[in-house]
C-alpha positions, -999 to 999 in steps of 0.1 A, spaced: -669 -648 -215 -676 -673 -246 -676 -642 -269 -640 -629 -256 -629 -666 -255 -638 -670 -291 -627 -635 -301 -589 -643 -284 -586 -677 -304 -572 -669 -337 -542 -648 -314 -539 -680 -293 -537 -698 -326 -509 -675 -341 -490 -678 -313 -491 -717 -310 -484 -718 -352 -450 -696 -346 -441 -714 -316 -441 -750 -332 -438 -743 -366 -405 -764 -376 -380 -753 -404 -385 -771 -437 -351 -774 -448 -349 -786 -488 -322 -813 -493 -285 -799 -509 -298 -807 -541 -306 -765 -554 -326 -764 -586 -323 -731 -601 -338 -735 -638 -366 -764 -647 -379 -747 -677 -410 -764 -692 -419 -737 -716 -456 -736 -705 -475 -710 -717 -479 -692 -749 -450 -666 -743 -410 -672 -729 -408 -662 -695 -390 -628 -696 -384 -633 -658 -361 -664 -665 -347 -656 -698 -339 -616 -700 -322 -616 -731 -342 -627 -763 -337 -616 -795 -351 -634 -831 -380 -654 -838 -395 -676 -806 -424 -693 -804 -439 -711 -775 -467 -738 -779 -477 -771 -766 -446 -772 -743 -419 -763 -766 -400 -738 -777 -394 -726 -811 -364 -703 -819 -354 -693 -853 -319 -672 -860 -318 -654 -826 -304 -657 -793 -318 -660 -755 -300 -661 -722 -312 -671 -689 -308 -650 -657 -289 -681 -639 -258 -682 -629 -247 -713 -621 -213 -729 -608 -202 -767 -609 -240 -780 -617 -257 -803 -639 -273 -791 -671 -294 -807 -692 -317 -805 -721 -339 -817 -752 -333 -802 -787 -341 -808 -823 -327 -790 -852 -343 -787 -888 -310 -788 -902 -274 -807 -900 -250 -777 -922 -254 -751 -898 -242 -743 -866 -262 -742 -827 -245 -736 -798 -261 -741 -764 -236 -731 -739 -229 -718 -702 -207 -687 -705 -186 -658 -688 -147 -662 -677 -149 -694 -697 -174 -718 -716 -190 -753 -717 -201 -757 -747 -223 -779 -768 -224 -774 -802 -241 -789 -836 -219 -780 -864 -225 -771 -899 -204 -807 -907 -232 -822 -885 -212 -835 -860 -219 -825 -820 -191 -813 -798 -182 -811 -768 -158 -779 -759 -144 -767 -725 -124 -738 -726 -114 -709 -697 -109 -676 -723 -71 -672 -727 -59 -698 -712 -68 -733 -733 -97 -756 -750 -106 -789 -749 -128 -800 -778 -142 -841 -789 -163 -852 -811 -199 -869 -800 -208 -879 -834 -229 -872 -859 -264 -859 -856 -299 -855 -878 -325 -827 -887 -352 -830 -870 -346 -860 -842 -347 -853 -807 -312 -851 -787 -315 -852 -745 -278 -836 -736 -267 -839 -703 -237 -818 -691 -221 -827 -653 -198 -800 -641 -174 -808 -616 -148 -791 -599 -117 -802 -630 -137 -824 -647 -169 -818 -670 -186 -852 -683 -209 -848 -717 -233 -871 -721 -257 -877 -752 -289 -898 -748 -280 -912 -716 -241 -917 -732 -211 -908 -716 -192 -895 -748 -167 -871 -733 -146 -860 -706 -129 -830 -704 -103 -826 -669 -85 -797 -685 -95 -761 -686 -127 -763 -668 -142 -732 -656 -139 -723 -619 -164 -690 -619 -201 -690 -622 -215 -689 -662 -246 -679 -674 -270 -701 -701 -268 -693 -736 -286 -705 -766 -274 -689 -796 -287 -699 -834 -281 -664 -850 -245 -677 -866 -265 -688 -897 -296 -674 -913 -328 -700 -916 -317 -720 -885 -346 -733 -862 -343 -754 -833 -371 -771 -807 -365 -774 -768 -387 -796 -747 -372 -790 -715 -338 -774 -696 -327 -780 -665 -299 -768 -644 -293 -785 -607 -264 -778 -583 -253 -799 -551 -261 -768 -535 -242 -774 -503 -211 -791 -518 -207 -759 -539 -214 -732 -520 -196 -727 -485 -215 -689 -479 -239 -671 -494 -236 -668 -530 -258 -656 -560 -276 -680 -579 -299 -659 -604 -290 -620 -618 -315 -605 -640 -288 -585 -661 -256 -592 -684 -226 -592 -662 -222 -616 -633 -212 -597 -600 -184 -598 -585 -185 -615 -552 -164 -596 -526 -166 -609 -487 -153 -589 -458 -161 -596 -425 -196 -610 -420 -204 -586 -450 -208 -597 -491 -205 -570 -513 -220 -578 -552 -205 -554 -583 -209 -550 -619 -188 -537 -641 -208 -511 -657 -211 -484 -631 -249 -471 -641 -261 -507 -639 -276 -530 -614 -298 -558 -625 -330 -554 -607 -331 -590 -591 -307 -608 -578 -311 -644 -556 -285 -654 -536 -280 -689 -521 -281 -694 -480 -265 -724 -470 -274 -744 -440 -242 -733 -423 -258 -697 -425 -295 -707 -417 -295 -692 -385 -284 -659 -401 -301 -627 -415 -292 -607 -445 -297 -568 -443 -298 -560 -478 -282 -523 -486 -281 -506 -518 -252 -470 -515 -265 -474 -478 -297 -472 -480 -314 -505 -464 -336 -522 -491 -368 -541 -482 -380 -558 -514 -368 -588 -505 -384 -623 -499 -365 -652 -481 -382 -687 -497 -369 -713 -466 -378 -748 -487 -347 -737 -510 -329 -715 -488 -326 -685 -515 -332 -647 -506 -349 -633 -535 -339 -596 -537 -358 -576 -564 -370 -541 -573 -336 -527 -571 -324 -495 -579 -302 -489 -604 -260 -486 -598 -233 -508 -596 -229 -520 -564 -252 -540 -538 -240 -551 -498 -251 -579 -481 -245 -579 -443 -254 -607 -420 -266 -606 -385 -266 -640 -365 -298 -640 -340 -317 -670 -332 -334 -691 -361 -369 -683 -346 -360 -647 -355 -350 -654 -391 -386 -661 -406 -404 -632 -379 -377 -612 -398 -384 -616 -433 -422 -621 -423 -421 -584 -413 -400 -567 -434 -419 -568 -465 -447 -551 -446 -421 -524 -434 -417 -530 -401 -374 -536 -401 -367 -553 -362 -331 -555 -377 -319 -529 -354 -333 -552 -327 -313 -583 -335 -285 -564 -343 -284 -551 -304 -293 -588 -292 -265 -605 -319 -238 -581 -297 -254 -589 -264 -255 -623 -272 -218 -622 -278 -209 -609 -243 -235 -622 -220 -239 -662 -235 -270 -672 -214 -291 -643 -230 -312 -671 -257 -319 -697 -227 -336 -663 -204 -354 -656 -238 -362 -690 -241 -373 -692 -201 -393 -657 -209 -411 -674 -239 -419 -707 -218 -432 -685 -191 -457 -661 -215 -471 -689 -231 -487 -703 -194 -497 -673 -188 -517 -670 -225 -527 -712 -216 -538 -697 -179 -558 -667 -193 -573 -690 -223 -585 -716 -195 -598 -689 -173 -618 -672 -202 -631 -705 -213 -643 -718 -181 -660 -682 -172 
């Protein structure tokens, strides 16, 4: 009896672990870049796009007349870095980017600017004073819903309430203008008030050069490009807490895609190996938030219970006391796994 006792105690163990495991919910505050450029090499994963001459050593990174983009996407967020230049007469623009920019540049006049500007429709531009070669600058950019606030070593030197951007923009840093320019980063960092911002499900990061276009109908999201034969092959969308309870059923031209990982301590769903084409659906099923992490848990290892929850989500919706039986049933099989465990250890 010892030897099946003992043989029956990691499953007893399982089960207690799942049954009083408790969400760890991140605050609203959503980091989505913290680049350290560790290493000896820029992460392809985070930056997609590189082009010129980069080095990375001792924590920095070295970029001579070339260009790199992140994979981030942000929207209304707080950006920050730490840059040096080896020159003051010719221009580096570090910018976010897409239906419109916020820009920070160091011109060949060696003066720093700040410039707002949605494409087609106006631009906001200030001086933040001059600048020198080699000196570090921290920049910190605070994007708001009709406002934008620039700040330069910890000062507030301009604010832009005009022509702010209201769509997501992706991270570039661009020093090909000019031939023999170089410039250092220590550090980049892009936060978002994650819950403020988003009110559904939204992506955060797209490994590819157009940002989707975010369609919601129903209870379903639907992400396109504009190139037809393209589809960046990872994508992470944002949950909110509103939608914690939720599961995503991730389909690519109907096919249902498991190469996806949902990371609870920062609510994202990380969706990845996917093939290419222009459009992506994301279609949300409302169980119980026990199910939620059995769900992803599983699906990875190919076994999909989505066709389970989506029968209990519509049984749920007619017969209301369904989760207190389940939660009566689950009550009940766990005395009688305590009443066999006691049994087996007293012999």
């Amino acid at each position: 009896m010892q030897f099946k006792a003992f043989r029956l105690a990691p499953l007893l163990a399982l089960m207690m672990l799942l049954a009083l495991r408790p969400f760890a919910w991140a605050g609203d505050s959503l980091i989505i870049l913290d680049e350290e450029f560790d290493g000896t090499s820029l992460s392809s994963d985070r930056w997609p796009f590189q082009t010129g001459t980069i080095t990375v050593s001792g924590g920095l990174l070295e970029l001579t007349d070339g260009e790199i983009r992140s994979g981030v996407k942000p929207k209304y967020c707080t950006w920050s870095f730490k840059i040096k230049l080896n020159q003051t007469d010719k221009t580096v623009m570090v910018e976010l980017d897409g239906s419109g920019c916020i820009r920070v540049s160091f011109g060949a006049d060696g003066v720093i600017r700040a410039h707002t500007e949605i494409y087609g429709e106006g631009i906001c531009e200030d001086s933040m004073g001059s600048y020198e070669a080699n000196k570090w600058y921290v920049i910190k950019v605070v994007w708001e819903r009709g406002r934008v606030r620039y700040y330069v070593n910890g000062t507030l030197k301009a604010v832009h309430t005009e022509n702010v951007p209201t769509k997501p923009l992706m991270i570039y840093i661009d020093t090909h203008l000019t031939a023999g320019t170089t410039i250092w980063l220590d550090w980049i960092r892009v936060e978002v008030d994650a819950e403020k911002v988003y009110d559904r499900p939204s992506v955060v990061y797209w490994r590819g050069g157009d940002i989707p276009i975010e369609d919601w109908s129903s209870s379903t999201l639907t992400l396109t490009v504009h190139h037809p034969a393209y589809l960046a092959p990872r994508i992470k969308v944002y949950i909110p807490r509103a939608y914690r309870s939720y599961i995503c059923e991730v389909y690519k031209d109907d096919v249902k895609l498991n190469t996806l990982r949902f990371i609870r301590l920062n609510r994202t769903l990380d969706i990845y190996n996917i093939p290419s084409g222009s459009q992506v659906s994301i279609k949300l099923v409302d169980p119980e938030p026990w199910m939620v992490q059995l769900y992803y848990s599983l699906l990875p290892l190919g076994i999909d219970i989505g066709v389970l929850l989506r029968w209990y989500d519509k049984l749920k919706s007619k017969w209301k006391p369904l989760p207190w039986l389940l939660f009566i049933i689950f009550l009940l099989l766990l005395l009688f796994v305590g009443y066999l465990a006691y049994k087996l250890l007293l012999g």
